[in-house]
N, C-alpha and C positions, 0 to 999 in steps of 0.2 A: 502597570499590568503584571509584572513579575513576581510581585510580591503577596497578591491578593488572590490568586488563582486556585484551583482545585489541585492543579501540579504544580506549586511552588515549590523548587527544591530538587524535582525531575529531571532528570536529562534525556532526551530522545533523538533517535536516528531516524530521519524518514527520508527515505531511497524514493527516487520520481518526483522531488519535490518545487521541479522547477516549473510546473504545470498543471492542471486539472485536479483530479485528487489529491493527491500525494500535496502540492501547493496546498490546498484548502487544509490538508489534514494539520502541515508544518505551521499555517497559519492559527488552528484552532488550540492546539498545544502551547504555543508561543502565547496566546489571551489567556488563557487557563495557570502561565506563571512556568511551563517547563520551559530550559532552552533545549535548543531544537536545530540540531545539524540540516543541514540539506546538503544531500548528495543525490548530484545530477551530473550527466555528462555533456549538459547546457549550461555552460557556465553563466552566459551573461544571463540569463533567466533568471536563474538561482539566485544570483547576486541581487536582481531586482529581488527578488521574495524574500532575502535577506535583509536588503537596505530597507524594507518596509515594515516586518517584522522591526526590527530595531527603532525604527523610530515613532513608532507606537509603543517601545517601552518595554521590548523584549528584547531576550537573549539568542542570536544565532550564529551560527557559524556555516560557512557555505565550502562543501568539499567538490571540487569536479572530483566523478568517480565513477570508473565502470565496472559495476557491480558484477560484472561476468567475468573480473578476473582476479584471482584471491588475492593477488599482489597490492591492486587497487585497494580490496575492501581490507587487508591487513592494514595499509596507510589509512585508510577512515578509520578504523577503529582506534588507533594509536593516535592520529588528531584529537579525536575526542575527550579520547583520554586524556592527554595532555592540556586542553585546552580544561576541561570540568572535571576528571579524575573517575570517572563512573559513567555507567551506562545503565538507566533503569528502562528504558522504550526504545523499542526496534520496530519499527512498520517497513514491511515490505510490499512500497507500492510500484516500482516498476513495474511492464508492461507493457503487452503491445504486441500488434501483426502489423504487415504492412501491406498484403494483397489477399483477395480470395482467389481461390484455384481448387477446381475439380480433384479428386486425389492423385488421378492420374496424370495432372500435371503439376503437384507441388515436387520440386527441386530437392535434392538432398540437402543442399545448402540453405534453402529456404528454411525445410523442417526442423534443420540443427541451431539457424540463428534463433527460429521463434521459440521452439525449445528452452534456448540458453539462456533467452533473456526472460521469461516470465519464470524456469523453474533452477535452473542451475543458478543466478541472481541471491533467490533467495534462501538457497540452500545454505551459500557461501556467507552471505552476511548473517545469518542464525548460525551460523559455529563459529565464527566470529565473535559474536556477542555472548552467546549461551558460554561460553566460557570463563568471561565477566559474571555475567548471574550467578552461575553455577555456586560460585566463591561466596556472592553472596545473596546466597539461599533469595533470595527474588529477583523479579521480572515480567515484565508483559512483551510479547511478539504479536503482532500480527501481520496474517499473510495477506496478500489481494488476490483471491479467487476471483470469477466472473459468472454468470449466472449460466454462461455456455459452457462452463464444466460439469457441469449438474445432468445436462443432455441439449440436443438439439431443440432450440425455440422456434415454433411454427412459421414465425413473422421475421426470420430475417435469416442470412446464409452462413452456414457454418464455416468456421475457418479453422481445418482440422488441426492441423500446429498446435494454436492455440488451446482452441479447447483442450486438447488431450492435456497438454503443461499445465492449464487451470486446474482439471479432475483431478493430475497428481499432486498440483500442491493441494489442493481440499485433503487426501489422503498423507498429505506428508504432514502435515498440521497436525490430524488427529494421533502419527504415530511418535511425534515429535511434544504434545500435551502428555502421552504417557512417558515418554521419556522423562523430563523434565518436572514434573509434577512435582515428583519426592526432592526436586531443589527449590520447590517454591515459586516456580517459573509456569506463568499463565502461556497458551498458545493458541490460539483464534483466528480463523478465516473469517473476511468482508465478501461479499460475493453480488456486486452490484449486477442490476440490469444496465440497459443502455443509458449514460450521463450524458445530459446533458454540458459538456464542456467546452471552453473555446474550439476545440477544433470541431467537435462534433455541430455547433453552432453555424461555425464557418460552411457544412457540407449539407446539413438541410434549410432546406426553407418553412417558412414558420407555419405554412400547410401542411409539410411531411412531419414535424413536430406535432402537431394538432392532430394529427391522424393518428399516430403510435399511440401518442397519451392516450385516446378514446378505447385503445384494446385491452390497457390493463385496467383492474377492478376500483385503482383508484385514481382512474382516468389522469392520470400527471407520470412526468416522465423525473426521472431522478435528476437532483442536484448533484455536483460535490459536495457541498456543506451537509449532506444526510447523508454521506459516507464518514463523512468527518467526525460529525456527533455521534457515529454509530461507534468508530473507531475510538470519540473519548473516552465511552460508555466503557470500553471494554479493557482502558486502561486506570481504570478509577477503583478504588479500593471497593466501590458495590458491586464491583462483579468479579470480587477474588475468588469466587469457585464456580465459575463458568471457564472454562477450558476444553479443548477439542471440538468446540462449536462451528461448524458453516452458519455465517450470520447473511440471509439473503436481505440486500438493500433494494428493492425494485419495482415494489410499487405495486405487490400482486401478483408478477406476470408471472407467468408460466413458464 
């Protein structure tokens, strides 16, 4: 698998990868011939997406690492290094809320955890890395927007924390592809609808699935693997001059 792939030779960070996207993305990278860190702060998970990735015949390395603290993501970067010498792929898929709440009752502490974890996360592993690049004049980053940064979707309830952290990384992307540009360094928002994911799976029933897919235009509710493919897309030498893009994954919806 390593040797035959479109990323033979790549090396990739992909942050969330002990689960749903981020999993599928580390998975797709690792077939295509990159190796392909996973840094999670679920060890034993990771490790599974590690032990499997490997014995299909790829390259991974499994970091526990919490991306919301520079200390941490300085040790990922420096593993990597160490381990493959280079960094040419950065995905930053962490993310996540964990309650909805009226505005009037989200918490300071709530706002600042969700905050932390979808936009200060990735602020901190893109200077990390963009540093590596920089040196050498290339790179691909992408960020994980959400389709609720874009604005509030009819068919489901906003979770302000988040969205507002999504809208900013959509805007931190774009000012971060002009940044980096003139080093050769690509920079790209994913910006899925609702996924379909094991947990997501776990929380509806196969009628409240059948029901969503029927609103959007192409009646089907997103995979991870269509984030994944969207995500190789965007690290493949045919899309070296697409940069600053919100790339919406969702099937349509609005």
């Amino acid at each position: 698998m390593a040797d035959a792939g479109r990323l033979s030779g790549s090396t990739a960070i992909v942050t969330g990868a002990s689960a749903g996207i981020g999993e599928a993305i580390a998975r797709t990278f690792a077939r295509e011939g990159a190796a392909v860190a996973i840094a999670s702060t679920n060890v034993v998970e990771a490790k599974r997406v590690g032990a499997e990735i490997e014995a299909a015949g790829g390259s991974a390395l499994v970091l526990q690492t919490d991306v919301t603290s520079s200390e941490d993501v300085d040790r990922m970067v420096k593993a990597v290094l160490d381990r493959w010498g280079t960094i040419d792929i950065l995905v930053n898929a962490v993310g996540g809320w964990r309650k909805l709440a009226p505005v009037t009752e989200i918490t300071d502490e709530e706002w600042d955890r969700v905050v932390t974890l979808n936009l200060r996360s990735a602020f901190l592993c893109t200077r990390a890395v963009a540093r590596i690049m920089v040196q050498k004049k290339k790179g691909r980053i992408i960020n994980f927007g959400s389709q609720s940064g874009t604005g509030p979707n009819p068919d489901t309830d906003s979770n302000l924390p988040y969205a507002a952290s999504k809208a900013a990384l959509i805007v931190l992307t774009k000012h971060l592809a002009k940044q980096l540009g003139p080093h050769g360094i690509t920079v790209n928002t994913i910006s899925p609808g609702t996924t379909l994911t094991p947990r997501v799976r776990t929380v509806w029933d196969a009628a409240t699935a059948r029901r969503k897919a029927e609103r959007n235009p192409l009646r089907s509710l997103v995979e991870p693997q269509d984030s994944a493919e969207a995500a190789l897309f965007l690290v493949l030498d045919e899309s070296r001059f697409i940069t600053g893009v919100n790339l919406n994954v969702n099937a349509g919806s609005a």
